[in-house]
N, C-alpha and C positions, 0 to 999 in steps of 0.2 A: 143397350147401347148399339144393338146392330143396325146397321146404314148410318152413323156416325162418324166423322173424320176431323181426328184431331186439327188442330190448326199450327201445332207446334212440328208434326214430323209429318202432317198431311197423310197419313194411314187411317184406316176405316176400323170400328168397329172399337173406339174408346177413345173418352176425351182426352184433355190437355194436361188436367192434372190429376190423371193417372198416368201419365207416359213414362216408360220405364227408358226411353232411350235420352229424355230431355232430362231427367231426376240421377242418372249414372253421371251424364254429363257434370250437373250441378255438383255432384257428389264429390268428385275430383276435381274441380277448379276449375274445369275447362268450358269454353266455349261452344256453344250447342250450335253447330250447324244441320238443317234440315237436308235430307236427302231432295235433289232434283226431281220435280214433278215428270210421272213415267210417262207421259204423252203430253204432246204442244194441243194445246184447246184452240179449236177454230171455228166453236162459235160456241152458241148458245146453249143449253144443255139442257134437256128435257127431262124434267124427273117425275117420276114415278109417284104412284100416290104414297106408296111408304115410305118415299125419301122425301129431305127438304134441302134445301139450298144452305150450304155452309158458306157467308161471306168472309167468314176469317180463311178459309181455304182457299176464296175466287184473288184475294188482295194480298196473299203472303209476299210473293217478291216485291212491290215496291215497298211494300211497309218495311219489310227486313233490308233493305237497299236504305230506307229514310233513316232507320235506326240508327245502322253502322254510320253511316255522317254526321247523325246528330251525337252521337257515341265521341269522332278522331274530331271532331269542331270542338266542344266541350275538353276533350286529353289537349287539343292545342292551343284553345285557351289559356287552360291552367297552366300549362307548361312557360306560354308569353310571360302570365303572372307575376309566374317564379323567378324568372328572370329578370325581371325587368325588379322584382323588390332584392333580388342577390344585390343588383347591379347599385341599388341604391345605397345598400350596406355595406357595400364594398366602398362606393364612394366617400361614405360617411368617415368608415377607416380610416380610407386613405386618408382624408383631409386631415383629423386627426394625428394620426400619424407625422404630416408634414408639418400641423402648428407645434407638435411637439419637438421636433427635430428642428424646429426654427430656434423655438425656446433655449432648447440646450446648445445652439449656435451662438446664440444672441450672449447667453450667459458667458460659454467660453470664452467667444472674442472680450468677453466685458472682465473676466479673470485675466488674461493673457495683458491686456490694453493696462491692469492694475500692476501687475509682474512686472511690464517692463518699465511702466514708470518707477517702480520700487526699486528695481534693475540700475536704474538712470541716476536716481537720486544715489544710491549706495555707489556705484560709481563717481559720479561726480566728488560724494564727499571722499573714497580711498585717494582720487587724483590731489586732491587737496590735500589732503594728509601728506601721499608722497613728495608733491612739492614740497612741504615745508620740512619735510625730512632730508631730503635733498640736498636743500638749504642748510640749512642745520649742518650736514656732512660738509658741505661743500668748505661754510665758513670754518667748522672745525678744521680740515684739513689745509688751510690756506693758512691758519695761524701756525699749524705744527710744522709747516714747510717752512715757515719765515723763522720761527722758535730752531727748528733742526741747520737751516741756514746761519743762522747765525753762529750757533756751536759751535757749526763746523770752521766757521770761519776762522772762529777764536781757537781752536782746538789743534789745526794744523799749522806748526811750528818746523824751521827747519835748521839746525847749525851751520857752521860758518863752510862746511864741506858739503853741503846742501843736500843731508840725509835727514829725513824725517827720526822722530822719536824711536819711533819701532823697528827703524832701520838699522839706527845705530843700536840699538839693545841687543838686533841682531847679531850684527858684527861683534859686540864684543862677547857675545856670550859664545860663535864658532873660537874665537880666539882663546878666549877661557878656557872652551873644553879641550883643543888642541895644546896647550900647555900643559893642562892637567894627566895629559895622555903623554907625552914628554917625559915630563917628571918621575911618571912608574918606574917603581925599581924594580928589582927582578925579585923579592921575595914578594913582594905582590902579584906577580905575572903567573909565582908559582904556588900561589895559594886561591889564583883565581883557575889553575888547571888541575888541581886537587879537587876545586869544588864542580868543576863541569864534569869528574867523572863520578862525585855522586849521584845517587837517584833521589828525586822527589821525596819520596816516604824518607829517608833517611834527616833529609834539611828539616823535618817538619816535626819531629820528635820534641814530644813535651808531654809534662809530667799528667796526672789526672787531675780535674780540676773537682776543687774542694768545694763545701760548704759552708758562707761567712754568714754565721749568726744564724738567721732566718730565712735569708736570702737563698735558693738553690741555688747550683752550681753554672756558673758563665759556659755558653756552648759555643764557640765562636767559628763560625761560619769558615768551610771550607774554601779557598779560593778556587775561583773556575777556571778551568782551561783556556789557554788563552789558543788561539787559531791560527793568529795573523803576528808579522813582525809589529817592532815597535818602532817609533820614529827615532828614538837614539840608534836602534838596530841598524835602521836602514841609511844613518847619515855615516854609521861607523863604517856599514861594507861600503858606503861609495869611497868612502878616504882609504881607506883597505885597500881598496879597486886602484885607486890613484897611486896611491904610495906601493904598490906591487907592480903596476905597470913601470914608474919611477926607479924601483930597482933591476928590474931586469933590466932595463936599458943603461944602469952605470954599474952596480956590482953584480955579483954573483949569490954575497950572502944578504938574507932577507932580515928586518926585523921580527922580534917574537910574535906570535899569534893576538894574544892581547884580549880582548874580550870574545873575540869569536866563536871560544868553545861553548861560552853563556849563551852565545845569538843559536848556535846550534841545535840548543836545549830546546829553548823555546818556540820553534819548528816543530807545530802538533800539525795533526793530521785530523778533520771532522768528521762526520758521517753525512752529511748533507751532501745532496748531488752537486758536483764540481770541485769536491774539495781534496779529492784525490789530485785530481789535474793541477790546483793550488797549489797544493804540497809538495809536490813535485819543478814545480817551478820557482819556489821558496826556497829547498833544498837545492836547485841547480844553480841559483842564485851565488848564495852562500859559499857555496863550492870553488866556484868561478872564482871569489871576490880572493881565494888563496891563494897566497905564494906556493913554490915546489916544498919549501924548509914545512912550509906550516900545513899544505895537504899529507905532508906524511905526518907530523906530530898529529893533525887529527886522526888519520887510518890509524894510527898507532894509540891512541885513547880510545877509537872503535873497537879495536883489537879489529882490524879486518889487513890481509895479507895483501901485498901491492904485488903486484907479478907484472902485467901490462896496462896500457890504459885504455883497451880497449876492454879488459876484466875489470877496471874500476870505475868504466862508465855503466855497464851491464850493472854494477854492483849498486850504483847511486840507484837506477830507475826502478830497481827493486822497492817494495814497497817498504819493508821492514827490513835494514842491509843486518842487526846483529842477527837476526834467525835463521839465516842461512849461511851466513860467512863466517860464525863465530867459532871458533876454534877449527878451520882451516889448515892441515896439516902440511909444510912444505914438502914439494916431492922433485923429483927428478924433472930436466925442463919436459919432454913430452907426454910425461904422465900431467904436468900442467896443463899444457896447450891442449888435452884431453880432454883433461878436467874442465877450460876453461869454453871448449866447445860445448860442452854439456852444458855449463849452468848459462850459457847464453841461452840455448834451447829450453831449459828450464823457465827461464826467465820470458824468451816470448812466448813460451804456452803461456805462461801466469797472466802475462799482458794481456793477451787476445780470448781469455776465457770466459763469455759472454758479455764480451765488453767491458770486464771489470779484474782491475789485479786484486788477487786475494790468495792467501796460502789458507789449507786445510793440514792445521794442526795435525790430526790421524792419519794424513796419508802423505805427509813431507817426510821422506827418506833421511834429509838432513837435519830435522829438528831433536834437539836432546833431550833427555829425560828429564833437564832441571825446566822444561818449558809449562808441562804440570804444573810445578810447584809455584812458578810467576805467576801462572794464570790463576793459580786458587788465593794466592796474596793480593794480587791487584785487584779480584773480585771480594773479597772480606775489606780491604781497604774501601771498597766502592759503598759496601753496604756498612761499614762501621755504626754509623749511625740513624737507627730509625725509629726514633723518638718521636719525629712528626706522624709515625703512622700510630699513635694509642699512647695508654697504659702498657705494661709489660711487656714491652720491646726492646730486645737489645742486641747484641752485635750478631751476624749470623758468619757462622762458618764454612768453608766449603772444607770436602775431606778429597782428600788422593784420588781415589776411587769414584767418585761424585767428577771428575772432572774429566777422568779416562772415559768414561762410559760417553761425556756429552760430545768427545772429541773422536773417539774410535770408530771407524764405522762398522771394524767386525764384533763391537760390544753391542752395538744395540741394531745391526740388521736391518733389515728393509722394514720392519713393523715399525712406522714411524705414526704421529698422528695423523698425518695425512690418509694415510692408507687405514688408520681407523677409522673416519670419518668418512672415507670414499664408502667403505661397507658396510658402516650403518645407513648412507644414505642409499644405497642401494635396496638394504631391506628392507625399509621405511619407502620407498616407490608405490606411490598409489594411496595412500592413509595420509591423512588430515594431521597437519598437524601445527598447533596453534599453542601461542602465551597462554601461560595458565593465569587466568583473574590480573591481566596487567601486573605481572611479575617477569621482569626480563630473565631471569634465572631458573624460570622453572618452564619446558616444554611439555604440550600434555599431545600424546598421539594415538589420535581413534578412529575408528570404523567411519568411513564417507556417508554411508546410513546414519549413525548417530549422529552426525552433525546434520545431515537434511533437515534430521524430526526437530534436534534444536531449533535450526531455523524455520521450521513452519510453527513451530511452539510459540516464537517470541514476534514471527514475524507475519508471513504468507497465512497461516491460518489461523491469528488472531484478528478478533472481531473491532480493535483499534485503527486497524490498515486496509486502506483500499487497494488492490490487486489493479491494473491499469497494464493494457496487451499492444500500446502505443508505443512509438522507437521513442528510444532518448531526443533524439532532436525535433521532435516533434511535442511532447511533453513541454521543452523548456521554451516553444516557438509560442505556445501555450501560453505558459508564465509568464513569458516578456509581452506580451499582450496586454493580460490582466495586471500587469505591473506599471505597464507606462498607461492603462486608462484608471489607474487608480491613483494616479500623480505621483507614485511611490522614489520618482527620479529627485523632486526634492531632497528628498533623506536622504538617499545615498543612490551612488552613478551603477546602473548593470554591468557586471561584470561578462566582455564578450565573449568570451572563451572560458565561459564556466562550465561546469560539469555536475552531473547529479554524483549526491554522494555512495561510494559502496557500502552498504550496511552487511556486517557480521556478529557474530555471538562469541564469549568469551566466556565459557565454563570457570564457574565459580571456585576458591580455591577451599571452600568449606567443603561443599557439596559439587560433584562436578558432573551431577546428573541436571545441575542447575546452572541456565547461562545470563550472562550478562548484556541486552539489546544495542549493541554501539551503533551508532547515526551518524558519521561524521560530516558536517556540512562546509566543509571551509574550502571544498572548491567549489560550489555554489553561487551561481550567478547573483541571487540575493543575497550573499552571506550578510553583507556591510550594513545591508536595510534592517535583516534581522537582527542583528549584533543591536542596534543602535532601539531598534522597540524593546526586546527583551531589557535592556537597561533603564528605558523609559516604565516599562512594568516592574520592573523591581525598585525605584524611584519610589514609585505609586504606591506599593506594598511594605515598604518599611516605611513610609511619611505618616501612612495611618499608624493613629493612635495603638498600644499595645493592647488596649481592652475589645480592640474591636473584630481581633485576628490571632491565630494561635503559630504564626511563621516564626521562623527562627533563622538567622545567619552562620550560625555554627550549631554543630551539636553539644559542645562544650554548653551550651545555654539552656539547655533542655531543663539539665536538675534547678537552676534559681527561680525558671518559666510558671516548673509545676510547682513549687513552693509558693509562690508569689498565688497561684490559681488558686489552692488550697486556700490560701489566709484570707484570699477573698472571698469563697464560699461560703467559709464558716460564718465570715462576715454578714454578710447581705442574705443568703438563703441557707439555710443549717440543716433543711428538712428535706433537701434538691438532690436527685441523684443523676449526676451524670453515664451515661452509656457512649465508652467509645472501643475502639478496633483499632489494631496496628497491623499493617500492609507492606509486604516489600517494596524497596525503592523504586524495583525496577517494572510493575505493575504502576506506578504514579503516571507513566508517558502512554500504556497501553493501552488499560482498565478504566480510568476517570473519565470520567461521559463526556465531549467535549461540550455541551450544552450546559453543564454545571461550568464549566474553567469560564464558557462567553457570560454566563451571566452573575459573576464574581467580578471580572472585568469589566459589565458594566455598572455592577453597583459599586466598584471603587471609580468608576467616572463621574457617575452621579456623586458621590460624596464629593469629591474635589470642587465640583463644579457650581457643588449649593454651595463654597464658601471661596466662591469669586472664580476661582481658577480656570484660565481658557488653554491650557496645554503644559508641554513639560517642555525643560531647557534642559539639551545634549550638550556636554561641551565637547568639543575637536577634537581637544586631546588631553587624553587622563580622564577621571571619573568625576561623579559629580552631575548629579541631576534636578536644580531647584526648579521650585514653582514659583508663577510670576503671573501678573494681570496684566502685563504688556506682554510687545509681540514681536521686541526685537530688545536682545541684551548681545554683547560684544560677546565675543568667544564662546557664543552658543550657539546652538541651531534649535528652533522652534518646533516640535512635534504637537501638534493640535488634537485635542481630543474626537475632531468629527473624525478622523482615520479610522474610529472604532468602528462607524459606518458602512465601509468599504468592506476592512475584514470579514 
């Protein structure tokens, strides 16, 4: 190969393909370019008789110049090619694309154009209807005006002194009673002020009541407290009021008191807000409606001490006057005047003490030792009977002791419940703590740990639930999307101010290493839509035959179910053996493929639908879901089986 020159690197002394610099090149992917020829040739070249002439050497640069053009001509080409067929498929798309989107225009507008004539027609027929309801009303009430017209007509009579019926009944029934109040002797006067200074319990004494025959024993109903005056009360104090103004201005001495000490009685006091304020202006009433003869006989049935009237206005405003005034000792006038500057100040601390008059039995200085014993009688009176609550209930007692201790405050000290519940909840800071298995009465409190792993157990890291790193308002911007392009506004209207629901776990009260998955959805922007399908599927699911399905509405039905499966086994196949599994309830929402529940749901649509049926009927209000081959019943709403589609 000596005087040889490749024609690929132009070096001497070995061909083309043997070149170790154009074969590395090859080797790594790259492109071989020749080193520049080491001298410009300026002419002819004279060779030797041992050399020949290389033309692949004399023509390398244009040849490698034609290449590389014929090389980027060829890449530009293909390149036009490509484009220009993208450009075509891209067209093709598009077109596509836009017949389809015509399509689905064309169809809308051709849904919406059906809607609102359906719209128009149900309109037009409720306007008809309303009119003729209207009517209906209108006529009714034009007869009952001319029918009540006339009655009246006939009805209002008037005597020869031109008082109506009800007038005169009036008049003579104040005449009546004013006669009747006349007439009272005084052994009446004094057997009705014997009975105002009994108590309640005493008037109401009667024997035990027995048992006739078969019959238990009559229990006859306590009467209730009355609040408020009565209207004899109130027409008695204004003639009181009259007839005391009447005698101050001609004599000096008054008549007897008369029923007033009764009106007195029944001057209660309630607990409801205002009713202090009430009673107190009932009582001032009352007061007022007294002659001087008859405000002392009552202080004097009070047992309360008249010293001045500024001590026996102090003594009204008082909330309860016998439990401070009662057994009031007389003393010398300025141990009075003393006395009577204290219990005014008594009196407005009690007034002004967060707003509310109230004595504290344990720390009233003046209250007596018999105040115990009222209060543990008034409460055994209260509870006498508690037959309405069971079997084996009967009267409960309070004792001495039981009543000092609720009323003392040095018997039971600052440990009150309050203060035990301020310091368990303080302990309890930080720790979980939750209803046990929807039991209001039972609280279970554990480790913030053990409740995580519940909830990734039932919830985060079961293989049931998708995990989603979206905000809430994003999610539901979502759903109202796919809600109003699934026409789902039909069924029922989006709630806009709905909310996703918070979901928690609820340790079981068996096992409480085991929780219970709560979902609750009822502030959900679809609740109303789902409410109304889930009812449309359970329609669907109890309408099929029993042989076709092993569902139950109660568990109460369980035991007649498998009896019934039984008898027909033996029946039909004797030699059949069944294989089944029981699963906790709460594994049915988590664990069941949802690809088995869609294609249950659609072979109960299939079934409905080989035997006519184009959807379910929801009614508005109350339950009730029939199937129908029509498309409009009154008091229903139409749920169509293509929605399954959607879903």
């Amino acid at each position: 190969m000596a005087g040889r020159t490749c024609f690929r690197c132009g070096k001497p002394d070995h061909f083309a393909n043997v070149c170790e610099e154009y074969w590395d090149a090859r080797d790594k992917g790259i492109p071989f370019v020749p080193p520049p020829p080491p001298y410009a040739r300026s002419g002819r070249t004279m060779a030797t008789d041992t050399e020949r002439r290389s033309h692949s050497a004399d023509n390398y640069g244009p040849r490698r110049e034609t290449d590389e053009m014929n090389s980027m001509m060829r890449t530009y080409f293909f390149e036009m090619a490509k484009e220009r067929e993208e450009a075509k498929q891209r067209a093709t798309s598009e077109e596509a694309q836009r017949k389809e989107e015509a399509a689905k225009k064309e169809l809308e507008k051709k849904r919406l154009q059906e809607l609102e004539e359906k719209n128009r027609a149900e309109d037009e027929r409720d306007a008809r209807l309303l009119r003729l309801i209207r009517e209906e009303i209108r006529h009714d009430s034009e007869n009952e005006n001319d029918h009540a017209f006339r009655a009246r007509r006939k009805v209002i009579k008037r005597n020869e002194g031109g008082e109506t019926v009800e007038e005169e009944k009036e008049r003579l029934r104040r005449a009546i009673a004013l006669q009747e109040e006349d007439e009272e002797d005084a052994e009446l006067i004094l057997l009705r002020r014997r009975a105002a200074g009994l108590e309640i319990n005493e008037k109401r004494k009667r024997g035990k009541e027995v048992a006739v025959g078969d019959s238990p024993p009559m229990i006859t109903p306590t009467k209730g407290q009355r609040t408020v005056l009565g209207t004899t009360s109130k027409l008695r104090i204004e003639e009181l009021r009259e007839a005391g103004h009447m005698a101050s201005t001609s004599s000096p001495i008054a008549e007897p008191v008369g029923k007033i000490g009764v009106s007195i009685r029944h001057v209660t006091a309630g607990t409801v807000p205002g009713a202090r304020a009430k009673y107190e202006e009932e009582i001032r009433v009352v007061y007022e409606a007294l002659t001087i003869e008859e405000l002392k006989e009552a202080c004097k049935n009070e047992r309360i001490s008249r010293e001045l009237e500024a001590v026996e206005r102090t003594l009204i405003r008082v909330w309860s006057p016998s439990l401070n005034s009662k057994g009031v000792k007389r003393r010398p006038r300025k141990q009075r005047r003393r006395g009577k500057k204290e219990r005014r100040r008594d009196a407005e601390k009690v007034a002004t003490e967060n707003g509310r008059k109230r004595i504290e039995g344990g720390t009233c200085e003046s209250a007596k030792e018999g105040l115990s014993e009222r209060l543990s009688k008034g409460m055994a009176d209260g509870f006498s009977d508690l037959s309405w609550l069971g079997k084996n209930m009967g009267k409960v007692d309070f004792t001495r002791e039981e009543i000092d201790v609720c009323m003392r405050k040095d018997v039971i000290g600052d440990s009150g419940d309050a203060d035990v519940i301020r310091r368990l909840h303080d302990d309890l800071r930080g720790l979980v703590c939750c209803p046990l298995d929807r039991n209001p009465g039972d609280t279970l409190v554990m480790c913030p740990a053990v409740y995580a792993e519940g909830m990734k157990t039932t919830f985060t890291g079961n293989e049931g639930y998708v995990t989603r790193k979206e905000f809430e308002e994003d999610i539901i911007e979502l759903t109202h999307d796919a809600y109003k392009g699934g026409n789902f506004e039909q069924i029922a209207q989006w709630k806009k101010d709905g909310k996703l629901g918070r979901a928690y776990t609820l340790p079981k009260h068996k096992d409480t290493a085991k929780y219970r998955p709560i979902c609750p959805t009822f502030r959900e922007p679809s609740n109303a839509a789902c409410k109304k399908i889930a009812r449309v599927l359970n329609g669907m699911l109890f309408s099929i035959p029993k042989s076709k399905h092993f569902n139950l509405k109660f568990v109460s039905e369980l035991r007649d179910r498998l009896i019934g499966i039984n008898r027909s086994m033996r029946r039909v196949c004797r030699n059949a053996q069944i294989l089944s599994s029981s699963y906790d309830i709460k594994d049915m929402f988590s664990r069941l493929p949802h690809a088995a529940i869609v294609r249950a749901v659609n072979w109960c649509i299939w079934w409905f639908e080989s035997k006519g049926f184009l959807g379910v009927f929801v009614r508005h209000r109350g339950k009730g879901t029939p199937f129908s081959r029509q498309e409009s019943v009154d008091g229903f709403q139409f749920v169509s089986f293509g929605i399954s589609e959607i879903l």
